[in-house]
C-alpha positions in Angstrom: 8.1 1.4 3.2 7.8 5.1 3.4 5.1 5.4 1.4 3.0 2.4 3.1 3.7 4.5 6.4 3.0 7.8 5.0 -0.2 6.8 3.3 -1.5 4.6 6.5 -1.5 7.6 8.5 -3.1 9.8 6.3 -5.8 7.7 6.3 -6.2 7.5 9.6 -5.7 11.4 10.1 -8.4 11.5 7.4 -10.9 9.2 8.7 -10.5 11.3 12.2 -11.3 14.3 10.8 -14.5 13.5 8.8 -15.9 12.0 11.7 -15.1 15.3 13.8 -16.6 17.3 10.9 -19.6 15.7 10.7 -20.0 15.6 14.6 -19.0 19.4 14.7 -21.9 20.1 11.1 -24.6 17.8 13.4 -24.1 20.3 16.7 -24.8 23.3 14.4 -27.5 22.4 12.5 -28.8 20.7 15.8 -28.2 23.9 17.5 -29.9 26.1 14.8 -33.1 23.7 15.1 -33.3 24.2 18.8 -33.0 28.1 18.4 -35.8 27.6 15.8 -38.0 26.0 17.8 -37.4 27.9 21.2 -38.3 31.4 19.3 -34.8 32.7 19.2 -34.4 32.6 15.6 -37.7 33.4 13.4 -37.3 31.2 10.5 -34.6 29.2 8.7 -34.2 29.7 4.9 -33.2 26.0 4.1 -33.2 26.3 0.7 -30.2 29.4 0.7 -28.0 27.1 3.1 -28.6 23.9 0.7 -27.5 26.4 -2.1 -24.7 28.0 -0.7 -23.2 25.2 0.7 -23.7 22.9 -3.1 -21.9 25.9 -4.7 -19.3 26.0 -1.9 -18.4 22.5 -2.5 -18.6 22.5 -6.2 -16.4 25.3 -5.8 -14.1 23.6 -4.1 -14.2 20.2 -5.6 -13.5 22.0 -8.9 -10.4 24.0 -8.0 -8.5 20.5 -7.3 -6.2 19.6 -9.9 -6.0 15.7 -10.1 -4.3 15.5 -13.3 -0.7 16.8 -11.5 -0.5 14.5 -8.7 3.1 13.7 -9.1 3.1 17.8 -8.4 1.7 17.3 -5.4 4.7 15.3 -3.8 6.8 17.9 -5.6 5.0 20.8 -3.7 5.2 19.2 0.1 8.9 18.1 -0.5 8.0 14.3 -0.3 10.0 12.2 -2.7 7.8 10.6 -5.6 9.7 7.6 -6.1 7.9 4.9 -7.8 8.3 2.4 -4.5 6.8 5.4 -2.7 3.9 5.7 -4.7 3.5 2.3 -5.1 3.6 1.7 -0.9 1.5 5.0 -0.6 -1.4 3.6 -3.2 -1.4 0.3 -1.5 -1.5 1.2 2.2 -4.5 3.9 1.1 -6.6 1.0 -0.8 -5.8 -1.5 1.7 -6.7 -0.1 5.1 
């Protein structure tokens, strides 16, 4: 049951913060247009962001370690009980 509750609300929390990301990503970039066009910023190099920010990412997304999960319950102190998992895996694919 703990891990069905656990992995619900990570989820959620999850699905929260995306969508505030993304809002808070849209207002910049939105922002940076509008600077563009009223003069206050000469010119946007594009092609340097795109860059950046796909090494930034592949950056990231390659310093996760997926093949240690059970190390990852270890690490925040949560119990890695098999009905844990099992609760956690099913409330995550389910909701």
């Amino acid at each position: 049951m703990a891990g069905y509750i656990c992995g619900y609300a990570l989820k959620k929390i999850l699905k929260i913060a995306v969508k505030v990301g993304a809002i808070i990503v849209g207002v910049f970039f939105m922002g940076l247009l509008f600077m563009q066009s009223r003069g206050y910023v000469g010119s946007i190099n594009w092609d340097r962001i795109s860059n950046d920010l796909y090494a930034s990412a592949n950056t990231t997304v390659g310093n996760v370690d997926t093949s240690n999960v059970m190390g990852w319950f270890d690490q925040f102190g949560i119990p890695a009980s098999s009905g844990f998992v099992v609760g956690f895996g099913l409330s995550v694919m389910r909701h």
